[in-house]
C-alpha positions as CSV (number, residue, x, y, z in Angstrom):
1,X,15.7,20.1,30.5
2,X,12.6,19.3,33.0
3,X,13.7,19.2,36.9
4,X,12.7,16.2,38.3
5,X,11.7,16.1,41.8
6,X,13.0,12.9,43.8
7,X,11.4,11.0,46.7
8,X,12.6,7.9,48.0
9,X,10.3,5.5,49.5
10,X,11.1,2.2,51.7
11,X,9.2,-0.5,50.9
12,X,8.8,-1.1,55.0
13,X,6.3,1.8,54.1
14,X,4.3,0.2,51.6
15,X,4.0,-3.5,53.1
16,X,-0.5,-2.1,53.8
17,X,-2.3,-1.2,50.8
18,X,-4.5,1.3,52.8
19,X,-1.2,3.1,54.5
20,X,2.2,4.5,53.0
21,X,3.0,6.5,49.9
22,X,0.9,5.1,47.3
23,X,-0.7,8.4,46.2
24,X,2.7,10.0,45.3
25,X,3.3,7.0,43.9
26,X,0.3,7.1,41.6
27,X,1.0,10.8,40.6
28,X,4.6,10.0,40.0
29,X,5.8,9.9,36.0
30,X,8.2,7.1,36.7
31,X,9.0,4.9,39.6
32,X,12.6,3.7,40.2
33,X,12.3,0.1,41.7
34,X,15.6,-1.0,43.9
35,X,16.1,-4.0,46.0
36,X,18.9,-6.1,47.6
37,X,19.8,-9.4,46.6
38,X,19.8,-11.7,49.7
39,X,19.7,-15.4,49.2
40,X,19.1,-15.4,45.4
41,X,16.0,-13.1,45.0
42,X,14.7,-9.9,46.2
43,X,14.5,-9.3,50.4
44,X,11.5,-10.3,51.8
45,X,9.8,-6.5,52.5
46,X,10.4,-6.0,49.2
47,X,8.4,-9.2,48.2
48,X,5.6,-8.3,50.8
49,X,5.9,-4.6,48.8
50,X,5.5,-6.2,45.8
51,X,2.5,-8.6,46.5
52,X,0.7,-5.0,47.5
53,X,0.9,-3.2,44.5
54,X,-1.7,-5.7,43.1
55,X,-4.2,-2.7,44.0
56,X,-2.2,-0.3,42.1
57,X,-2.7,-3.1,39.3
58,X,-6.7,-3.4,39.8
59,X,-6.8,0.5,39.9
60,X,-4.9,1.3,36.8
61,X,-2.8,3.6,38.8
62,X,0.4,2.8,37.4
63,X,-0.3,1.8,33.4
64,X,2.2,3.8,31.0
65,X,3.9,4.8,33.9
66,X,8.1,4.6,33.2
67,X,9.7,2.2,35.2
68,X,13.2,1.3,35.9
69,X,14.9,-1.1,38.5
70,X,18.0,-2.1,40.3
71,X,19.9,-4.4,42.7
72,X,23.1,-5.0,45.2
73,X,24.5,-7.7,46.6
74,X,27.7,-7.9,49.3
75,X,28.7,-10.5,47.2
76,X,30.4,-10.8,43.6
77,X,29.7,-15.0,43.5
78,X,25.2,-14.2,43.7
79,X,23.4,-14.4,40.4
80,X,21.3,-10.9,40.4
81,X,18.9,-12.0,37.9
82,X,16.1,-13.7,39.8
83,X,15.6,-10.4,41.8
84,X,15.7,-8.5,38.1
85,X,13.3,-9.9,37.0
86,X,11.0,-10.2,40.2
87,X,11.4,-6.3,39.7
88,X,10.7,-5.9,35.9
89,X,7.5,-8.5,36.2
90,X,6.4,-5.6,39.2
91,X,6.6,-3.2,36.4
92,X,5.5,-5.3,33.2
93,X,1.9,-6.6,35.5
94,X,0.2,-2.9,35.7
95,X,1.3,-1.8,32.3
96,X,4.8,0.1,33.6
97,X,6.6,0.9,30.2
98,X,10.4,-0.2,30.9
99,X,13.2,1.3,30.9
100,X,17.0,0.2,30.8
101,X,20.5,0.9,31.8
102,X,23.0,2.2,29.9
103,X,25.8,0.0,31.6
104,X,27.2,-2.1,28.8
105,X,26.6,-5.8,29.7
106,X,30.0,-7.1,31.5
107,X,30.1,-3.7,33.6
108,X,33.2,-4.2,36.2
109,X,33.2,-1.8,38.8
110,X,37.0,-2.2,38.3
111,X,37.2,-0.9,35.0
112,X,34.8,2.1,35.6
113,X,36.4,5.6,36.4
114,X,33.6,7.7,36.7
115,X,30.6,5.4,37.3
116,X,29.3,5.6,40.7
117,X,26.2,3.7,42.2
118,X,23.5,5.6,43.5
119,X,19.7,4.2,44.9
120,X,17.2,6.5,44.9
121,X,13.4,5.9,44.1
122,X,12.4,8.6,41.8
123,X,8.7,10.2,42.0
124,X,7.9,13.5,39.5
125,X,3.9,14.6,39.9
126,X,2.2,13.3,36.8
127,X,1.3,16.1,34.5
128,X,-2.4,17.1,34.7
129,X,-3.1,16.0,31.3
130,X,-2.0,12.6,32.2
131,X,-5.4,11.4,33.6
């Protein structure tokens, strides 16, 4: 099995296309996309985040790349989805190739015995055959 190298990234740091991470994010094999629910969709550096990527988009930088996303919310009562999909449309634009969760649907954090959250944004350098 590979080691993967991890790097988390806030999106306060990628809110500029010309400052932040966006190299290692270019050279990463997959990018793990996680925001919080707040008021029914994704929070609002997260939106400015993802109205930036459109340069990774013109670019190229991130087609084929894997791609996989999450969310929180405090609250059991708020409908996750509209922040779900805000985060797989960031991946599906540029050409991100999708990938899921293994949670069966229904998932009930009081049911679960072993299953523990975790947020992390995960960046591996691209192999140098990739480009």
């Amino acid at each position: 099995m590979k080691r993967a190298d991890v790097r988390l990234c806030k999106a306060e740091d990628l809110t500029s296309p010309g400052a932040g991470p966006w190299g290692e994010l270019a050279a990463a094999d997959a990018i793990i996309f996680g925001a919080p629910t707040f008021m029914g969709s994704a929070c609002g550096v997260m939106k400015t985040s993802i109205d930036v990527t459109s340069k990774a988009w013109f670019n190229c930088t991130w087609d084929n790349k894997v791609a996989a996303g999450f969310t929180a919310s405090g609250y059991l009562s708020v409908d996750r989805t509209v922040t779900l999909d805000q985060i797989a449309m960031l991946a599906a634009q540029p050409g991100m190739v999708w990938v899921g969760s293994d949670i069966p649907s229904g998932y009930s954090c009081r049911r679960a015995t072993s299953l523990q959250p975790t947020t992390a944004l995960a960046v591996s350098p691209a192999s140098p055959s990739r480009r």
